[in-house]
matplotlib code that plots the C-alpha trace (Angstrom):
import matplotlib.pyplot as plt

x = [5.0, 1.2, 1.9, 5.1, 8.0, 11.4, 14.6, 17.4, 20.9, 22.7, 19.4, 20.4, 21.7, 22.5, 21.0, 19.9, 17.7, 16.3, 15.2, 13.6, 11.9, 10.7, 9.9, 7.7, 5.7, 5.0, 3.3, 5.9, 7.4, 10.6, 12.7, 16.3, 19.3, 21.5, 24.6, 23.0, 20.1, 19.5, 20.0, 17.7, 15.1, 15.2, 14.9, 12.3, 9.8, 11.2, 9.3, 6.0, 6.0, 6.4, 3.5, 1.9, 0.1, 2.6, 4.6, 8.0, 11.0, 14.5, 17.1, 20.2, 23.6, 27.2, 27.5, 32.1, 31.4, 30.2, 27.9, 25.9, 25.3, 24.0, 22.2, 20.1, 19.6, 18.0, 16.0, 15.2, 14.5, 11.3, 9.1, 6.7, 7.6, 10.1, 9.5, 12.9, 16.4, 18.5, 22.4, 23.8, 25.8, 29.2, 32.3, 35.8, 38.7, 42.0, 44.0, 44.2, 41.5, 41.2, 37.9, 37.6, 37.1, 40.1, 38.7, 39.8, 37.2, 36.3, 35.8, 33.5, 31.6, 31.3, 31.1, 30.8, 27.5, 25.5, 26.9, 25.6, 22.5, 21.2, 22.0, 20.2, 16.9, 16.8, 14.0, 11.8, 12.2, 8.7, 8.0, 9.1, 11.2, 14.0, 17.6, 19.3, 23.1, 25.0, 28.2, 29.8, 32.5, 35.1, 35.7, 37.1, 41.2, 40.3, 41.3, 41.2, 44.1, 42.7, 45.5, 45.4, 41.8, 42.5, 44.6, 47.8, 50.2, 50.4, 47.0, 46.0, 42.3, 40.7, 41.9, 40.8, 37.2, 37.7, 38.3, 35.6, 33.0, 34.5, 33.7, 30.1, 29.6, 30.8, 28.8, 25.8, 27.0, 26.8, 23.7, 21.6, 22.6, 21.5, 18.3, 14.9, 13.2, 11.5, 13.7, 16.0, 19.4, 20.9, 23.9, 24.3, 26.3, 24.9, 27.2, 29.3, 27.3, 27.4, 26.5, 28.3, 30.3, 33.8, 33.7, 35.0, 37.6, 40.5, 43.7, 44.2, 41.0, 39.1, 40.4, 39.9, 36.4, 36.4, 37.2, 35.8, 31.9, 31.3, 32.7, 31.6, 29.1, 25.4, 22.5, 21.4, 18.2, 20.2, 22.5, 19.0, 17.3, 18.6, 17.9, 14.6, 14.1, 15.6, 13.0, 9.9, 10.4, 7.7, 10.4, 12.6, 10.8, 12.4, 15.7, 18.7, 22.2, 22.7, 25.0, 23.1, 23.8, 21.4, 18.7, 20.0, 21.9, 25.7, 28.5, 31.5, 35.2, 36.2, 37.4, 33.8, 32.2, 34.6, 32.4, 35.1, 36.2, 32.3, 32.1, 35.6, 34.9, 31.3, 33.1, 35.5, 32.7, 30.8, 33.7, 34.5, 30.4, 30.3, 27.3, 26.5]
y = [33.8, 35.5, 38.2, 36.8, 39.2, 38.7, 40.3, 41.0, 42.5, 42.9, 43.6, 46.6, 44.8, 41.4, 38.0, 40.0, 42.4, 39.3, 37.5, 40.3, 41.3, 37.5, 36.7, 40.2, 38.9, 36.0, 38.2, 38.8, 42.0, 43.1, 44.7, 45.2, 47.0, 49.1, 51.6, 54.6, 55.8, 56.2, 52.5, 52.0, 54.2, 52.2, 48.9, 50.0, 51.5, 47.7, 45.8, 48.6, 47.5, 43.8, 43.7, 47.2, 46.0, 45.2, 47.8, 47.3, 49.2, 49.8, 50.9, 52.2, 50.8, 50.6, 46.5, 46.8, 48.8, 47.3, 49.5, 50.0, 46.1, 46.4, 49.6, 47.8, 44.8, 46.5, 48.3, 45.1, 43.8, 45.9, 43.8, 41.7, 38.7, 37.4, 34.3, 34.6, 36.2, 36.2, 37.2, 38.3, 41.3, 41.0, 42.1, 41.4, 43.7, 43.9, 45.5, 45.3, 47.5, 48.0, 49.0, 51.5, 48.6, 46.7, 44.1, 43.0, 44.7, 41.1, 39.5, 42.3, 42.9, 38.8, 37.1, 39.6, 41.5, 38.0, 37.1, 40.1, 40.6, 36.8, 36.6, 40.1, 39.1, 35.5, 36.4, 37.4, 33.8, 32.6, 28.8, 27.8, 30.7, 30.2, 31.8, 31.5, 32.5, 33.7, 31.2, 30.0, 27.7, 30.0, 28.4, 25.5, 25.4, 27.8, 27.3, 29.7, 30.5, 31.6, 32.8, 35.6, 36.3, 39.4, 38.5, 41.0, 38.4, 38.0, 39.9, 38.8, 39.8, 36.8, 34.3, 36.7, 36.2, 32.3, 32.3, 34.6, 32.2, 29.0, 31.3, 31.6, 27.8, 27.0, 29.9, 27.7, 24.6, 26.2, 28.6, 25.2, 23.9, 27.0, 27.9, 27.9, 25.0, 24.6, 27.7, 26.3, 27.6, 26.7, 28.4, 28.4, 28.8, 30.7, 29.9, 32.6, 35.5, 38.7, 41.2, 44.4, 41.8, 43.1, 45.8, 48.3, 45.6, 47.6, 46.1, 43.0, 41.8, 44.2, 43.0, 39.6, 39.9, 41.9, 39.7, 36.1, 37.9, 37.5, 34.2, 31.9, 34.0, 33.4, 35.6, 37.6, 35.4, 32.3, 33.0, 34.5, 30.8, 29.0, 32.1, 32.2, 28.3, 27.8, 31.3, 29.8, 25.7, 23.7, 21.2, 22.7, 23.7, 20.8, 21.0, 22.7, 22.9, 21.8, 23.6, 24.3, 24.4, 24.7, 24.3, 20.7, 20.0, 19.6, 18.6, 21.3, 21.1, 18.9, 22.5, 24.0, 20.5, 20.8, 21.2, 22.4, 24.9, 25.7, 26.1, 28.1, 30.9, 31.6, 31.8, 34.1, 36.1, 36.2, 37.7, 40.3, 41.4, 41.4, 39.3, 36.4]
z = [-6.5, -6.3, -3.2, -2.3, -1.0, -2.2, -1.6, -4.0, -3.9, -6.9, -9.0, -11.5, -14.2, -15.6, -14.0, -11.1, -12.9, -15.1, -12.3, -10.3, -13.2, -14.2, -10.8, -10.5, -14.1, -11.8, -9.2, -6.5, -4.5, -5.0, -2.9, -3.8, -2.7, -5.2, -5.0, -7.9, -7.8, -11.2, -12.2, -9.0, -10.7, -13.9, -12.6, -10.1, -13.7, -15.1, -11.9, -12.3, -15.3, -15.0, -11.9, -11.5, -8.7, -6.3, -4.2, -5.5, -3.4, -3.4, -0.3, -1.1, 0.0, -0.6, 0.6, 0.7, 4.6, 7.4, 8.7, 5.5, 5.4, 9.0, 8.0, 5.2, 6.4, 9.3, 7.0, 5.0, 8.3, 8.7, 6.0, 7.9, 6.3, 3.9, 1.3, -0.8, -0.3, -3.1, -2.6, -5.7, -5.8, -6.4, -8.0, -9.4, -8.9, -10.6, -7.9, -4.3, -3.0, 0.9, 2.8, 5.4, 7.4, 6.5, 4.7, 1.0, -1.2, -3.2, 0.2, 1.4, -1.1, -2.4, 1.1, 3.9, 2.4, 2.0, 5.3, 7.0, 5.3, 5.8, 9.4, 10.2, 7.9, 10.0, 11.8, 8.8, 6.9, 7.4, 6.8, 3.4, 2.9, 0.1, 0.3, -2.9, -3.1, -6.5, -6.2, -9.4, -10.7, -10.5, -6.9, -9.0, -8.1, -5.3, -1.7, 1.3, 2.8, 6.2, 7.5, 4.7, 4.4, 3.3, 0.1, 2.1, -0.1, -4.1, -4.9, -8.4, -9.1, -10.5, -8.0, -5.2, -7.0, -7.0, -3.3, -2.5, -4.9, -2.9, 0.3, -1.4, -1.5, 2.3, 3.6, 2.1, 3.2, 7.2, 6.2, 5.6, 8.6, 10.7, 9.3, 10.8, 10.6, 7.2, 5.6, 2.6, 1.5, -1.8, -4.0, -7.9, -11.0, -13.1, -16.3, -18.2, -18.7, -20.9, -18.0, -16.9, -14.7, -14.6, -16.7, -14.2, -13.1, -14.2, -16.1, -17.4, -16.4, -18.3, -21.3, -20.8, -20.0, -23.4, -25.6, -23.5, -23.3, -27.3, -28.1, -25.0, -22.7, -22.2, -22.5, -19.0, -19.9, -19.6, -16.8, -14.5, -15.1, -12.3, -9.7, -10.6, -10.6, -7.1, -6.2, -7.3, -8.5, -6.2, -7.6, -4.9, -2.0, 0.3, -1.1, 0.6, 1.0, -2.4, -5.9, -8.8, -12.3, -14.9, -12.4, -11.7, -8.6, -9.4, -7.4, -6.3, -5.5, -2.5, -0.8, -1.3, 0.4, 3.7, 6.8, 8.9, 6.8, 6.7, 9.7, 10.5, 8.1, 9.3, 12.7, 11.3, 9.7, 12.7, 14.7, 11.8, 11.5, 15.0, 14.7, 16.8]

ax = plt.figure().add_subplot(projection="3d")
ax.plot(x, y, z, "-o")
ax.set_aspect("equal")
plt.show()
């Protein structure tokens, strides 16, 4: 990862901030997008700390409106080249939130932001470039309902999340079919993990998390492994399109493997971005 550039949302706590750290020990860039600017501050002294010599940076963003996507990733846009993008930011929320765009905040914030983000950085994948997306086996008994994107009907938080994690793993599938030449595009689960993750859910959610996190989560440590293997493997650098668990390729649900539904919601997302 010697000099290499790579691009992270999501990177002010949990697996996020592992990886960018781990993969700034191994001699790469960051550059990563974040809401506060204090939490931005402390990972920023983490990555001078991990590689002093590189020129780590942060832009800040809230990645639920449209036009702050569009904002960043124009900003991100302005590196000279880019060797990895990794989506993670996300969130869970336990009641119906709306955005000032009218999207569901859970599909904004999980689906829309990578959506946005990756197609405006295109251009700055050089050869060999990696995009790694934060899925995870939530999607498993999800299915979109596309006539109610939006979750309008019988909002319950954590199935919203599912959906938007299934909408993680079919934005893959299409992204590895649309890349440049030579670009890969791979999503993962990272495993249970004892991060902030849902803290500020609200409700019954909250207190589910509460009481899961001690007896059956992972380490940040654990959870940030397969991120920063799919970043920097060489055992990876001609793979694509694939779901990975435990930094081995896995298989997902039959809904997360359906090309047309692939290829339906990156439509759909294309005509809600305004991007084409």
């Amino acid at each position: 990862m010697q000099g290499k550039t790579v691009i992270i949302t999501g990177a002010t706590s949990g697996i996020g901030e592992v990886a960018a750290v781990h993969l700034a020990e191994q001699g790469a860039r960051i550059v990563f997008t974040a809401r506060d600017q204090k939490r931005a501050d402390d990972t920023l002294a983490k990555l001078k700390r991990a590689n002093p010599a590189a020129a780590h940076a942060f832009h800040l963003a809230d990645l639920s409106l449209l036009a702050e996507m569009k904002r960043v990733g124009a900003e991100l846009a302005r590196e000279p080249e880019i060797d990895v993008l990794v989506n993670n930011a996300g969130a869970l929320f336990n009641k119906r939130q709306e955005t000032a765009d009218g999207l569901e905040m859970t599909f904004a914030v999980n689906h829309m932001a990578y959506f946005v983000i990756t197609n405006l950085l295109m251009g700055k994948l050089k050869p060999g470039a990696r995009i790694v997306t934060t899925a995870s086996n939530a999607h498993r008994g999800a299915k979109l309902n596309f006539d109610d994107l939006q979750s309008r009907r019988g909002y319950i938080g954590f199935p919203v999340y599912s959906k938007s994690k299934l909408a993680n793993i079919l934005f893959n599938r299409e992204l590895a079919r649309r890349v440049p030449a030579g670009v890969t595009a791979n999503a993962l689960h990272p495993g249970f993990v004892a991060t902030r993750f849902g803290d500020h859910s609200g409700g019954i959610m909250r207190a589910v998390l509460k009481v899961a996190k001690p007896l059956g989560a992972i380490s940040p440590e654990e959870g940030a492994k397969t991120i920063i293997y799919l970043a920097s493997s060489p055992e990876v650098a001609k793979v694509t399109g694939e779901y990975f668990y435990e930094s081995k390729i896995t298989t997902p649900t039959r809904e997360a493997q359906n090309d047309a539904d692939a290829r339906r919601l990156w439509e759909i997302s294309e005509q809600i971005a305004g991007l084409s």
